[in-house]
KEKE-3310 file (N, C-alpha, C; in steps of 0.2 Angstrom, whole numbers, plus 5000, padded with zeros to 4 digits):
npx = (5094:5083:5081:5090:5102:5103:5091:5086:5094:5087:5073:5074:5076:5063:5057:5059:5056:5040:5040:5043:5029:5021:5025:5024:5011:5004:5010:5003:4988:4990:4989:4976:4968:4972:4966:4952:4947:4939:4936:4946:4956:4956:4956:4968:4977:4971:4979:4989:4993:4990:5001:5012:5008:5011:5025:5028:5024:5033:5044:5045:5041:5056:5062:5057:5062:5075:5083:5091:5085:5086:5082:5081:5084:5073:5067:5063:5046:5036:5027:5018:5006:4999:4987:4972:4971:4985:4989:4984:4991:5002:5002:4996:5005:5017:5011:5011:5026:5029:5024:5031:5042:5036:5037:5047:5053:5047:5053:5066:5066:5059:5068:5079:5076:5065:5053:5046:5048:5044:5030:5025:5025:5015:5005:5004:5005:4994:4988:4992:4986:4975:4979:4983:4973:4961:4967:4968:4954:4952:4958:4950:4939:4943:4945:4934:4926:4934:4944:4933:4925:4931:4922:4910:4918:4921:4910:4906:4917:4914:4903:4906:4910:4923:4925:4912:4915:4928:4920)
npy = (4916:4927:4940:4954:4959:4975:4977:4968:4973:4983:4981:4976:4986:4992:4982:4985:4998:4997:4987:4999:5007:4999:4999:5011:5013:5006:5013:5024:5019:5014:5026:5032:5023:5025:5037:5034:5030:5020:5014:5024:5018:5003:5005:5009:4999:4988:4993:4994:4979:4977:4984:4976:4962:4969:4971:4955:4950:4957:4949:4935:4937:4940:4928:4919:4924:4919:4927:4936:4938:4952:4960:4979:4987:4997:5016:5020:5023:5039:5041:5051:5062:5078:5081:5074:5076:5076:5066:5059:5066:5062:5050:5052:5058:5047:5038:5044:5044:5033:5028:5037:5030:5015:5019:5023:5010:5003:5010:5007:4995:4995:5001:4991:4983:4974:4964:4955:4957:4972:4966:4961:4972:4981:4977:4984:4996:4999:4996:5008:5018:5015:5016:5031:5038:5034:5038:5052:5054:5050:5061:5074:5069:5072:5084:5092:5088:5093:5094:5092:5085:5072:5060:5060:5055:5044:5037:5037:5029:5017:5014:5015:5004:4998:4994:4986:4977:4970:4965)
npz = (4950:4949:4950:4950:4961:4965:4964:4976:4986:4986:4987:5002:5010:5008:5014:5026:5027:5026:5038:5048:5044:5049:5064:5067:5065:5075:5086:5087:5087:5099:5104:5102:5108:5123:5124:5123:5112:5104:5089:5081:5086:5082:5069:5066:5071:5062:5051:5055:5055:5041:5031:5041:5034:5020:5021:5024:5011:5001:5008:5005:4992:4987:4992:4984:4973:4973:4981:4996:5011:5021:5034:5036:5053:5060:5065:5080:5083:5084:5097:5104:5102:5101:5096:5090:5076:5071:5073:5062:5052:5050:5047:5036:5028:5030:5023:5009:5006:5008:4995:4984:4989:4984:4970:4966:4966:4956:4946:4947:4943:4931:4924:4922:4915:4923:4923:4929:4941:4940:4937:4949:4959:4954:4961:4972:4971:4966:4978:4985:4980:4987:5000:5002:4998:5008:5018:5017:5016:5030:5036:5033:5037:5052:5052:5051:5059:5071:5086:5097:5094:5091:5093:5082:5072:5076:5078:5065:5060:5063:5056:5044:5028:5025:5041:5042:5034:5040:5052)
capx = (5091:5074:5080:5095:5106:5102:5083:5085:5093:5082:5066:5074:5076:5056:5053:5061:5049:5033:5041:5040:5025:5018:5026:5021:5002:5002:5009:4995:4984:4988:4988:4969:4966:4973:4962:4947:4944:4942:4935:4952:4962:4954:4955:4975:4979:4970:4983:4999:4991:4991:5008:5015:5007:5014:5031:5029:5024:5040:5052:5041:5045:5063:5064:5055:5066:5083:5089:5092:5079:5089:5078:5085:5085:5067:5070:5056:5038:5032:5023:5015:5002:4996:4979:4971:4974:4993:4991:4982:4993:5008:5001:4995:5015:5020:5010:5015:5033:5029:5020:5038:5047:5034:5038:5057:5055:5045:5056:5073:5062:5059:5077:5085:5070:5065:5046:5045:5046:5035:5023:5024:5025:5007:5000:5007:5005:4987:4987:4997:4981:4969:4978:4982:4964:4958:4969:4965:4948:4950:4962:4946:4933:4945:4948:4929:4923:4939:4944:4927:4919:4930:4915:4908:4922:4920:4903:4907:4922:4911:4898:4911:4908:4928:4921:4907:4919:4932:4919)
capy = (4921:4928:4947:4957:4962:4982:4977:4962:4976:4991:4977:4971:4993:4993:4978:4990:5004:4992:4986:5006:5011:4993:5001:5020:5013:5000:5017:5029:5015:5014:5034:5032:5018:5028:5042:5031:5030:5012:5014:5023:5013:5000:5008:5012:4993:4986:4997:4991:4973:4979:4988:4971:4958:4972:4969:4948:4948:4958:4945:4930:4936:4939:4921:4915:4927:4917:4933:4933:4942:4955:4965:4981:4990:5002:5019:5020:5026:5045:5041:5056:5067:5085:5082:5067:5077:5077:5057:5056:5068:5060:5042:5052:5060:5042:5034:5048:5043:5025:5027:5036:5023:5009:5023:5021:5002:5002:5015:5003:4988:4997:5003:4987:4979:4966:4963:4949:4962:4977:4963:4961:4980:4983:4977:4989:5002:5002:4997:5015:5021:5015:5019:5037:5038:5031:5042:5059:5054:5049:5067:5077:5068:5075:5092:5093:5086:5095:5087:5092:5080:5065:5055:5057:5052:5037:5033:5037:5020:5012:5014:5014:5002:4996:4992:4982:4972:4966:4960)
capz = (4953:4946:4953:4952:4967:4967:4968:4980:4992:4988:4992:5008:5013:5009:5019:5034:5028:5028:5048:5051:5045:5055:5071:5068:5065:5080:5091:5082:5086:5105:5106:5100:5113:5126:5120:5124:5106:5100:5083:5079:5087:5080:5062:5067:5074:5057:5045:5055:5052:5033:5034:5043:5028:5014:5022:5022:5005:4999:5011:5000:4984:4987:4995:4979:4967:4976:4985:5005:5016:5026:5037:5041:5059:5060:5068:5086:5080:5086:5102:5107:5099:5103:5095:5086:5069:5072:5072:5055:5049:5050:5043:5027:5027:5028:5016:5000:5007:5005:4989:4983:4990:4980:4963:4965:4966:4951:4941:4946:4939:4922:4923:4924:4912:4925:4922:4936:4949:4938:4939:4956:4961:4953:4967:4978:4967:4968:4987:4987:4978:4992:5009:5002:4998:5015:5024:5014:5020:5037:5037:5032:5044:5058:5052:5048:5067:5076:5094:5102:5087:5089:5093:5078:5069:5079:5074:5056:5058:5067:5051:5038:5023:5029:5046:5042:5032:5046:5056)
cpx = (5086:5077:5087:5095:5104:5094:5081:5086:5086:5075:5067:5076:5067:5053:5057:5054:5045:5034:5038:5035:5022:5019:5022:5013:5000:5003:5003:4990:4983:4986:4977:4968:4966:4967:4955:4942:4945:4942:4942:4958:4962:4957:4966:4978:4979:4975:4991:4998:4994:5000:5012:5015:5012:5021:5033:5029:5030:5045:5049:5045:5052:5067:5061:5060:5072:5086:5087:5087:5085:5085:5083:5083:5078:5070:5062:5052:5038:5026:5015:5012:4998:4989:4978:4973:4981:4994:4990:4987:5000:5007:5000:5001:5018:5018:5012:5024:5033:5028:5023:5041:5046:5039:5043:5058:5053:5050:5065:5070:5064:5065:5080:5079:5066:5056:5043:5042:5041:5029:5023:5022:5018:5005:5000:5007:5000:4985:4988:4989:4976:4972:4982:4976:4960:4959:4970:4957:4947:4954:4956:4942:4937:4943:4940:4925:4930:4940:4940:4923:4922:4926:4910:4909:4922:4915:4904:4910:4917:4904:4900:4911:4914:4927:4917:4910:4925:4927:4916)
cpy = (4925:4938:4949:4959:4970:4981:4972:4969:4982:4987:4977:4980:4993:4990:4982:4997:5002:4991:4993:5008:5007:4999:5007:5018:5009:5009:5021:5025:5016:5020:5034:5028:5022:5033:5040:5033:5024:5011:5015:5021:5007:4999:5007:5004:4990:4987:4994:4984:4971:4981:4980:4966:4962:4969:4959:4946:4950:4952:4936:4931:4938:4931:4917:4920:4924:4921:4931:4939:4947:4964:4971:4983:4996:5008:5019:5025:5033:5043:5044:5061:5071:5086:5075:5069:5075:5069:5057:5059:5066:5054:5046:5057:5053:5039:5038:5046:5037:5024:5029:5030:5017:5012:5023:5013:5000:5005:5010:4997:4990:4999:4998:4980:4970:4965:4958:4952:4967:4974:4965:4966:4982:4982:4982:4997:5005:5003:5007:5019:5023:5017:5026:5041:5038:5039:5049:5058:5055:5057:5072:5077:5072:5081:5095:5092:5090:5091:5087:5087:5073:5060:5054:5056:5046:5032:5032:5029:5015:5008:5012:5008:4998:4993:4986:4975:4969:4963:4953)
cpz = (4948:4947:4953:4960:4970:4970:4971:4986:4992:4989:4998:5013:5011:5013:5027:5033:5030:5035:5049:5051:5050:5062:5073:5066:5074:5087:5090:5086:5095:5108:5108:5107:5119:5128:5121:5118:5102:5092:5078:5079:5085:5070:5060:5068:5065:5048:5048:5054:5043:5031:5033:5037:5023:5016:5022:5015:5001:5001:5006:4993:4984:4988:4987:4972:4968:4978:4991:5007:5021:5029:5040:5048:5057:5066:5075:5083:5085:5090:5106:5101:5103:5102:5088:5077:5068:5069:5064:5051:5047:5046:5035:5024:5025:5022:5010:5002:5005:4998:4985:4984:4983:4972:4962:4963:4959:4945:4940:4941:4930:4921:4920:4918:4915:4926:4926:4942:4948:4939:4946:4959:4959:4958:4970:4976:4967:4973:4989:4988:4985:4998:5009:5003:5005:5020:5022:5018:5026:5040:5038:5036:5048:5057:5053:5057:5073:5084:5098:5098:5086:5088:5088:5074:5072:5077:5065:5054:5058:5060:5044:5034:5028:5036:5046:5037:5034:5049:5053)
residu = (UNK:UNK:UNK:UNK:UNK:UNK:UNK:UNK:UNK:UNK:UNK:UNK:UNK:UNK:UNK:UNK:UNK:UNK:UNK:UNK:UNK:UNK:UNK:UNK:UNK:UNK:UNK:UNK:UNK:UNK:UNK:UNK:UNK:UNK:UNK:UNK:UNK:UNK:UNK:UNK:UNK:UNK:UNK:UNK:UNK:UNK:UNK:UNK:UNK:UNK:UNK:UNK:UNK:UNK:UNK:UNK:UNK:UNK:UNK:UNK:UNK:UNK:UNK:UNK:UNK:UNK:UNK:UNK:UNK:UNK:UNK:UNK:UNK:UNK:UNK:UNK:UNK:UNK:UNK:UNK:UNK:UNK:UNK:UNK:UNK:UNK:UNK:UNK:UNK:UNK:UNK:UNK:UNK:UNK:UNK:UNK:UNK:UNK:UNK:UNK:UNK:UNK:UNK:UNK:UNK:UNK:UNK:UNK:UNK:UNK:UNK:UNK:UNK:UNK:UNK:UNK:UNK:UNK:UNK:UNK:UNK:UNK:UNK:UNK:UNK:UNK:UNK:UNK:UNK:UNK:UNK:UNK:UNK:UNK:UNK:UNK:UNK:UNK:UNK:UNK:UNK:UNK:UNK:UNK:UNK:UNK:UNK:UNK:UNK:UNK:UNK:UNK:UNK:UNK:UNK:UNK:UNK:UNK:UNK:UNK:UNK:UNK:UNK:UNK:UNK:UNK:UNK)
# end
């Protein structure tokens, strides 16, 4: 085995966190739909997409490090929101959570001097970088257009560098 035991489990407790953020992005995502806002539902689906891959790739290198994949139980996503800020607000909660989470993984790594995994973690470390970043911005569009200004938070996605590079 390529990986100790303490950081095979505390992987297979990140790949439950990566399942939740998936979940809590795909409701987020439906809320926006609902809301007869596609760009952000759109914007929203695209991240628990992200979310989901981040979690396959964790259960890969476990499988290639010779530990056992054991996904834990996710707790049900936050469905309902009182204003489109509420929603972003909570994604850019989760991600500084996750981005702890990634900083604890990295910290047991260097702990335990296993440079297979710190490699591996650097992806994820920078990933942390950019969907802090994304979602600090996509925070600020809101706050800046308030809930009578969705719309042109929606042209903004719709315009958005990120945008023009999914299709």
């Amino acid at each position: 085995m390529l990986s100790d035991p303490q950081l095979i489990d505390s992987i297979n407790s990140q790949i439950g966190n990566e399942f939740k953020a998936s979940m809590q992005y795909l409701a987020i995502g439906a809320y926006f739909e609902k809301e007869t806002l596609p760009e952000l539902a759109k914007f929203f689906y695209e991240q628990a997409d992200e979310e989901r891959t981040h979690a396959l790739k964790f259960m890969q290198f476990i499988l290639d490090a010779g530990g056992e994949v054991k996904i834990p139980s996710i707790p049900s996503p936050t469905h309902h929101f009182q204003f489109a800020e509420d929603a972003v607000k909570l994604s850019l909660e989760s991600e500084w959570i996750v981005t702890n989470q990634i900083n604890d993984l990295v910290g047991l790594a260097t702990k335990n001097n296993n440079y297979i995994t710190m490699q591996f973690l650097q992806w994820f470390v920078k990933e942390q970088l950019e969907e802090v970043s994304s979602m600090e911005d996509l925070l600020k569009i809101i706050q800046r257009a308030g809930e009578g200004g969705l719309l042109h938070v929606e042209e903004y996605l719709a315009r958005s560098p990120r945008s023009e590079q999914q299709a």
